[in-house]
C-alpha positions in Angstrom: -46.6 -39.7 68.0 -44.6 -37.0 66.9 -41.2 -39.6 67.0 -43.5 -42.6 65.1 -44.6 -40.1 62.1 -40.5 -39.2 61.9 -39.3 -43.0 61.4 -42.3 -43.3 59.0 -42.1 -40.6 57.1 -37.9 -41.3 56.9 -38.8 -44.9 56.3 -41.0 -44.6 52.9 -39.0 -46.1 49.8 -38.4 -44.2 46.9 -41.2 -46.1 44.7 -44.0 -44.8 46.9 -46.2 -42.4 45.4 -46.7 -40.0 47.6 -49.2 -38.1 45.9 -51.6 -40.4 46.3 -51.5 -40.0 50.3 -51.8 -36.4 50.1 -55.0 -37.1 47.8 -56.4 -38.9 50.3 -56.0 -36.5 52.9 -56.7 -33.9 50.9 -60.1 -35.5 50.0 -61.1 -36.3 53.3 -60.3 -33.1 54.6 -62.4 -31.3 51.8 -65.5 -33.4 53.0 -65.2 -32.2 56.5 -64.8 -28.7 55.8 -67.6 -28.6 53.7 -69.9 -30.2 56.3 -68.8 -27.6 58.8 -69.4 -25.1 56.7 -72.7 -25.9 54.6 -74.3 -26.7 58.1 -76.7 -24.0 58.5 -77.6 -25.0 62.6 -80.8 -22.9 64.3 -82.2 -23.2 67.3 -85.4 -24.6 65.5 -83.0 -27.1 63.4 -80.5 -28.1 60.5 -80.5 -26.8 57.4 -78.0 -26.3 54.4 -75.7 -23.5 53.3 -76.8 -24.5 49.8 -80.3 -24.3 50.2 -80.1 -20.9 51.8 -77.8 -19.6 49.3 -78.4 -21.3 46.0 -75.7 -19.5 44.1 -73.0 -21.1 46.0 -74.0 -24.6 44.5 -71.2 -24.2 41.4 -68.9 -24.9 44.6 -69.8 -27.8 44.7 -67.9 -28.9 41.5 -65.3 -28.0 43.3 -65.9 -29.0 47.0 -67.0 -32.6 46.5 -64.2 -34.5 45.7 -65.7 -38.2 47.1 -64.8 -39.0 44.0 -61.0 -38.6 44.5 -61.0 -40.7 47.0 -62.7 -43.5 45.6 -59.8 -43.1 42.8 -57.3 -43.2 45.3 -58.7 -46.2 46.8 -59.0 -48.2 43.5 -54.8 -47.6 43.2 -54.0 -48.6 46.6 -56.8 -51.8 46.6 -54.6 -52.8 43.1 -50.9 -52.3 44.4 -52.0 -54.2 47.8 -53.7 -57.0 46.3 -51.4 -57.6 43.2 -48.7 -57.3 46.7 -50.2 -60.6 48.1 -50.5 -62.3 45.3 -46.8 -62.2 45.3 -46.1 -63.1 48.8 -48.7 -66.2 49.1 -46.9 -69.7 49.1 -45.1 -71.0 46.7 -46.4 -74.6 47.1 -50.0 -72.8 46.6 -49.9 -70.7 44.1 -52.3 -71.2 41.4 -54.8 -72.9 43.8 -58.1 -72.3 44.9 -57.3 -72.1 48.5 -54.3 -70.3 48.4 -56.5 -67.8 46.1 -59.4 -67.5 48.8 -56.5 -67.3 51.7 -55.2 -64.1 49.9 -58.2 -62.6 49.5 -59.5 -63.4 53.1 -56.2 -61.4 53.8 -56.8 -58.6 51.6 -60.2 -57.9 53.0 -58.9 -57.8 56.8 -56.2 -56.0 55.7 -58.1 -53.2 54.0 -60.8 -53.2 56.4 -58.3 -53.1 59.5 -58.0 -49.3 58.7 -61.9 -48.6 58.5 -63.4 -50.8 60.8 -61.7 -50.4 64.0 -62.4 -47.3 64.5 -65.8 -47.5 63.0 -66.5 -49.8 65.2 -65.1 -47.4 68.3 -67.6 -44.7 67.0 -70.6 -46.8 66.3 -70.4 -48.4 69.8 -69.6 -45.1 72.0 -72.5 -43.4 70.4 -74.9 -46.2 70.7 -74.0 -45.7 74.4 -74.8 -42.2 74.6 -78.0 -42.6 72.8 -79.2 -44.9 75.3 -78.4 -43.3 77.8 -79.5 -40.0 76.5 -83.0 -41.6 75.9 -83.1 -43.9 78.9 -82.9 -40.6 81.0 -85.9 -39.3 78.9 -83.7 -37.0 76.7 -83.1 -36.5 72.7 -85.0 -33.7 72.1 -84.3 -30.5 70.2 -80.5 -30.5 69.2 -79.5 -33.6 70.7 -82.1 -35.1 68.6 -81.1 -33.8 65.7 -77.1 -34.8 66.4 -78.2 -38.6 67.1 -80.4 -38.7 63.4 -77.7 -36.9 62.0 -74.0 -37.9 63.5 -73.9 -41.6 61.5 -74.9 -40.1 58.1 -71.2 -39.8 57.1 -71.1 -43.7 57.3 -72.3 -44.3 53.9 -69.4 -43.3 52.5 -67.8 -45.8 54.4 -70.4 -48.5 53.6 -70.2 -48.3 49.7 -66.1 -48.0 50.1 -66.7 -51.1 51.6 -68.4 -53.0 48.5 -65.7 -51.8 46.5 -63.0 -53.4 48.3 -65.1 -56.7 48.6 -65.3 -56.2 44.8 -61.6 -55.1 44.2 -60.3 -58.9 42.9 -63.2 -59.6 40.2 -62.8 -55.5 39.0 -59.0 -55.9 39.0 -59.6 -58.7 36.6 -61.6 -57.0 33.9 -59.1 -54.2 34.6 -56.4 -56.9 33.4 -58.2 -58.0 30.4 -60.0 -55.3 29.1 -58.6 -52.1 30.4 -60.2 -49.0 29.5 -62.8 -51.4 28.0 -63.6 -52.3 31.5 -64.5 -48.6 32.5 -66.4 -47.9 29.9 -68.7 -50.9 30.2 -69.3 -49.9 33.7 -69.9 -46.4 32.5 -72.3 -47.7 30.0 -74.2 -49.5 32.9 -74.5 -46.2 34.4 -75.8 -44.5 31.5 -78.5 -47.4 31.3 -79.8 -46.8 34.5 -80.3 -43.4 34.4 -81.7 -44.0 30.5 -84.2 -46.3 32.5 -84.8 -44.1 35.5 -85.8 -41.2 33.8 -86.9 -41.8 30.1 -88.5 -45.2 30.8 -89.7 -44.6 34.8 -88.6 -47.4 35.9 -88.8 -47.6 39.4 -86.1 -48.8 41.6 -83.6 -49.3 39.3 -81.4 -46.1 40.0 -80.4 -47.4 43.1 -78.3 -49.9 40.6 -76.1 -46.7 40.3 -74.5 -47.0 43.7 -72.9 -49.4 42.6 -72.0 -48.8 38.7 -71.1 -45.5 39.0 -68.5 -45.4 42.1 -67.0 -48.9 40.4 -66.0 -46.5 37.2 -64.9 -44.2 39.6 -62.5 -46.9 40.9 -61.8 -48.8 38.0 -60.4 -45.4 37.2 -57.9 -45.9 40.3 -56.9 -49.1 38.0 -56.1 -47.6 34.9 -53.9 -45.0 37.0 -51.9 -47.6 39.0 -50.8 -48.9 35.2 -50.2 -46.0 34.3 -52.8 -45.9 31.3 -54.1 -42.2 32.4 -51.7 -40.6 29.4 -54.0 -37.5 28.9 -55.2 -35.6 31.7 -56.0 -32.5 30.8 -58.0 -34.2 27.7 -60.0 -36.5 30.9 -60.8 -33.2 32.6 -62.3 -31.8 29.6 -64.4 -34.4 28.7 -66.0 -34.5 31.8 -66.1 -31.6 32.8 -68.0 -30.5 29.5 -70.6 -33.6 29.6 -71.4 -33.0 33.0 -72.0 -29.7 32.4 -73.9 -30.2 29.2 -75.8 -33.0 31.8 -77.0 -30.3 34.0 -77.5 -27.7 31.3 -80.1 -29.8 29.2 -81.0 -32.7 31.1 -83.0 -33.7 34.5 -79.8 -33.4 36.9 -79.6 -31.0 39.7 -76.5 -27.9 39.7 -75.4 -29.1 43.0 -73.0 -31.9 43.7 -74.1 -33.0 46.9 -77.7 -33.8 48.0 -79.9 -30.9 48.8 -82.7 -30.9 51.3 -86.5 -31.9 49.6 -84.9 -31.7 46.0 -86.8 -34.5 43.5 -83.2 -35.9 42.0 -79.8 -35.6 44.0 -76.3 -36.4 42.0 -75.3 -38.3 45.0 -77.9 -40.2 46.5 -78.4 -42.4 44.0 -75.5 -41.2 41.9 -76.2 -40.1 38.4 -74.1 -39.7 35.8 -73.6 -36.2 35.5 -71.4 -36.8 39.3 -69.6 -39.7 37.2 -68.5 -36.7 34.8 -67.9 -35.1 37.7 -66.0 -37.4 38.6 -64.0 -37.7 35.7 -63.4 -34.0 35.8 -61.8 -34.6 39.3 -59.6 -36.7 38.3 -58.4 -35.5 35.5 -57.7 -32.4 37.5 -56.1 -34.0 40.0 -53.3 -35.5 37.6 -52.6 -32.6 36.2 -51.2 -31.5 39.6 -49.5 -34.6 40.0 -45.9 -33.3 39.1 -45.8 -30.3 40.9 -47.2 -32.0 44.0 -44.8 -34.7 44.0 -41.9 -32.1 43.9 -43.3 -30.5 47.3 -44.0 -33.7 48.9 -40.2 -34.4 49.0 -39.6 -31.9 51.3 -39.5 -33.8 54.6 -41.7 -31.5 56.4 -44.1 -31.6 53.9 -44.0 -35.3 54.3 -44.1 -35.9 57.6 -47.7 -33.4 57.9 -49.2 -35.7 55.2 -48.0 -38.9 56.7 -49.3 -37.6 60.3 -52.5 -36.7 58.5 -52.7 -40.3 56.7 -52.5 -42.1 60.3 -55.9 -40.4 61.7 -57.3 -39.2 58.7 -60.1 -42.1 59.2 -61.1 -40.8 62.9 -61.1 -36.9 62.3 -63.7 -38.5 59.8 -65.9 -40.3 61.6 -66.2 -37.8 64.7 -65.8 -34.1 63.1 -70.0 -33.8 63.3 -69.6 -34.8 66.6 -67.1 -32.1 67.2 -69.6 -29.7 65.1 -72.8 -30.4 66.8 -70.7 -30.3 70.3 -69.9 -26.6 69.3 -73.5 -26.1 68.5 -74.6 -27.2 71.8 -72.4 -25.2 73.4 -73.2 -22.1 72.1 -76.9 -22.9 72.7 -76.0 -24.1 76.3 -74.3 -20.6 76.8 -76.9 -18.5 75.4 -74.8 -17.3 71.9 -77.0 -16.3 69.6 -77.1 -18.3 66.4 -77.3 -15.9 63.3 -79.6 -16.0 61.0 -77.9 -18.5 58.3 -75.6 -16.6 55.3 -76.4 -13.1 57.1 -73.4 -10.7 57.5 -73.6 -11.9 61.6 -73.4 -15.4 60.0 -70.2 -15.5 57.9 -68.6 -13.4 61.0 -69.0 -16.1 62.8 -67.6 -18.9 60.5 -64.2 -18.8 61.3 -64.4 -19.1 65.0 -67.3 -22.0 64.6 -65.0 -24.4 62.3 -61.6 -23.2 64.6 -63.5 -24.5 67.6 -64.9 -27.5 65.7 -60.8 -28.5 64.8 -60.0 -27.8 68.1 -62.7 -30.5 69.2 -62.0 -33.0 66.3 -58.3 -33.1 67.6 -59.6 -33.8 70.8 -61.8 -36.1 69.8 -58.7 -38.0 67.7 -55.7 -37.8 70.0 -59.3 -39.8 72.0 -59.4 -42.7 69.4 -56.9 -42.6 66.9 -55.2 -45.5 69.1 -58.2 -47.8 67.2 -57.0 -47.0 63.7 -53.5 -48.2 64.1 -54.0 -51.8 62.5 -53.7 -55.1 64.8 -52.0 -57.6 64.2 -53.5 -60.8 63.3 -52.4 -63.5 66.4 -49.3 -65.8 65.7 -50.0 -69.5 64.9 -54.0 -68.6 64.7 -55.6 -71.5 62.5 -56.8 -70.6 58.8 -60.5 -70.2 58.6 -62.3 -73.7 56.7 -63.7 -72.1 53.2 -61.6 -68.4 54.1 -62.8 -66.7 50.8 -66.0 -67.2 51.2 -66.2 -66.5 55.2 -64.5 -62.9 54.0 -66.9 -62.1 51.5 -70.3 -63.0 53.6 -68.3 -60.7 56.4 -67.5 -57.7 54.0 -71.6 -58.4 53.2 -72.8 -58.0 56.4 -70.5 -54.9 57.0 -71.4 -53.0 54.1 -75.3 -53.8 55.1 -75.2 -52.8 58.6 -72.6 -49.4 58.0 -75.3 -48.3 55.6 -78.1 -49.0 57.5 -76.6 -47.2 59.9 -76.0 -44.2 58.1 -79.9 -44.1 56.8 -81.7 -45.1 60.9 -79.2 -43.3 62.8 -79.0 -43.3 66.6 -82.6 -41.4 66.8 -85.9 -43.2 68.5 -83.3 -45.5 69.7 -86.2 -47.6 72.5 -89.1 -46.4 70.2 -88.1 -49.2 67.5 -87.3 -46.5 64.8 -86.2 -47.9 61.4 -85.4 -47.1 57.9 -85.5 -48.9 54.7 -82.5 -50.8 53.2 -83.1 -52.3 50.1 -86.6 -52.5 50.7 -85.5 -54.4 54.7 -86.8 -52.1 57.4 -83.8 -52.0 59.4 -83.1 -50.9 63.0 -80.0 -49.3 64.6 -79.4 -52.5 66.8 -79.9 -54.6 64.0 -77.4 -52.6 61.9 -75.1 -52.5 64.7 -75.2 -56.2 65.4 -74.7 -56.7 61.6 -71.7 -54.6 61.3 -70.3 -56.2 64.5 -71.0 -59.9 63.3 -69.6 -58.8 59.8 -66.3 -57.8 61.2 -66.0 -60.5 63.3 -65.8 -63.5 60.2 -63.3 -61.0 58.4 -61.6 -61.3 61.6 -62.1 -65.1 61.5 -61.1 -65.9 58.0 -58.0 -63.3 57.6 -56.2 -64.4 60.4 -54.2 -67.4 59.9 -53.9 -67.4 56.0 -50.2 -68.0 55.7 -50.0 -64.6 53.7 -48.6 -61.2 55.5 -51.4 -58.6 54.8 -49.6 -55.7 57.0 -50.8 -52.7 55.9 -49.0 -50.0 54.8 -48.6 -46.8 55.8 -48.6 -43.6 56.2 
């Protein structure tokens, strides 16, 4: 690997923002840490740091930086797609079909990346569950780690919707700018107006959507370079999301706390899209010295080493957590009481062995998040647009499911609403495997080179 991450790194062109790529790493890599580390694990169950501790919440406005990522995303989803929009066919251009080919493309492209290895995960631990229960297991801790391991996969569902959406948004983008954010914005305001001054059921759920499209509408305006005041971004949010918390019904925490009435992130609010904003603002206001330590070629080649597994260390670092759990447990270490002095002793040892594990775990799989190549002379998919989109569908359906029935009561039928759809683990598996299989189907063949790029 080490050789590949040299010619890549020594490979980048000079108009590659490199910045971004850390951000993305950097994002990810905040997430896990904070999972390692706000797992309060007992021999009676799972709690939360943040629960335990309540004055640690303000962290939080630092620590979850999901909304970085989705920023990121928006900037590299508008460089890529405006990319093959350029490369399709001259004889095409302008048409319908050759614009439904390049989105076909776009959508296998972008997916390569997060649903091969996805996939990987979701298949190996269906496997164990069945196995684990089939031998009349999944009890106690291993219980716990087969509700709890595909959580993380909603992130990865609603990342989804926002590539699906990525050509209409980049449109409004186009024509209406920073007009484009704020309607979306404005949407999210209405639904929480609704939600909590009006009571109307339901209708927050509307905010997965508006409020992590701002978010990446924002990754838009950045790509055009129409983010001109940073500091003044940061601000703003910063202060509305505070005044949000201060005065109105929003919880201090950033992240979802065990039995609390509202959570900021699941639905989002709007006091996490001010958070959001706050992010980001704070973000580009590091841009400059950042760039000028990314062009030192060690510095370079770490990130782009990161980049090329940062998707697996994701998927499987609660995996590796719960594995050191067990471990402990199988070995008769005592657990500490959570946040006591015995606690935060152990910390650093619990998340080096957890690393040591997710590396494991990666140099494992991260062979299924190189992307493949789509196979030479394959035939273009009749109606390709389409095809794509009612895969992407499926995808985002069955990832999220997923994340909400877990691998849990696997043979005892166990399910979990989705959109008001009880829904199954095999179901959601079968969904997410069908889904990728038509973006498979209509991306292959289009007549436009959709390689992705990396780091």
């Amino acid at each position: 690997m080490g050789s590949s991450v040299r010619e890549l790194a020594g490979a980048t062109p000079a108009t590659r923002d490199r910045y971004v790529d850390l951000l993305r790493v950097a994002s990810l890599g905040a997430v896990v840490l904070g999972h390692w580390l706000m797992a309060a694990v007992t021999p009676d169950g799972v709690g939360n740091l943040l629960a335990v501790v309540p004055a640690l919440q303000p962290l939080t406005w630092l620590l979850q930086v999901m909304p970085v990522f989705f920023f990121v995303g928006g900037f590299s989803h508008a460089l890529s797609y405006r990319s093959l929009l350029r490369k399709r066919p001259e004889r095409s251009e302008g048409s319908e079909g050759s614009e439904d080919s390049v989105y076909s493309a776009f959508l296998r492209a972008r997916l390569q990346r997060l649903l091969r290895p996805t996939m990987v995960f979701v298949l190996v631990w269906g496997a164990a569950a069945l196995l684990v229960q089939l031998l009349g297991g999944g009890g106690g801790l291993t219980g716990v780690t087969l509700r709890m391991v595909t959580q993380p996969l909603w992130f990865i569902g609603i990342y989804l919707a926002m590539v699906a959406f990525t050509p209409p948004l980049l449109k409004l983008h186009e024509r209406y700018g920073w007009g484009a954010f704020a309607g979306l914005a404005g949407a999210a305001v209405a639904v929480d107006v609704l939600r909590f001054a009006a009571g109307v059921p339901y209708v927050e759920f509307l905010n997965f959507a508006f409020v992590w499209m701002a978010v990446h509408q924002l990754g838009f305006l950045r790509a055009d370079g129409r983010i001109r005041r940073p500091a003044l971004l940061a601000g703003a949010g910063l202060v509305t999301a505070g005044a949000l918390v201060a005065f109105g019904p929003y919880p201090l925490s950033m992240v979802g706390m065990p039995g609390e009435k509202v959570s900021n992130m699941a639905p989002p609010t709007l006091a996490l899209l001010c958070h959001g904003l706050w992010l980001v603002g704070a973000v580009e206001l590091l841009r400059a010295p950042a760039a000028r330590l990314l062009e030192r070629p060690r510095v370079w080649r770490t990130v782009v080493a990161a980049n090329g597994v940062a998707m697996t260390a994701f998927l499987w670092h609660l995996t590796a957590m719960f594995g050191v759990y067990g471990a402990m447990l199988a070995l008769d270490v005592e657990l500490p009481a959570p946040a006591s002095a015995a606690w935060w002793a152990q910390v650093p040892l619990r998340i080096a062995l957890a690393a040591a594990l997710t590396a494991g775990l990666v140099a494992a799989f991260r062979a299924f998040e190189r992307p493949a190549p789509a196979p030479p002379g394959a035939a273009a998919a009749t109606g390709a647009g389409p095809l794509a989109a009612l895969g992407a569908t499926l995808c985002l359906l069955g990832v999220l499911g997923l994340s909400m029935v877990g691998f849990g009561g696997l043979l005892d039928g166990r399910t979990a609403l989705l959109i008001a759809i009880p829904v199954s683990a095999p179901a959601a598996v079968a969904m997410t495997l069908g889904g990728w299989l038509l973006v498979e189907r209509a991306g292959r063949g289009t007549g436009v080179r959709a390689g992705i790029q990396r780091p």
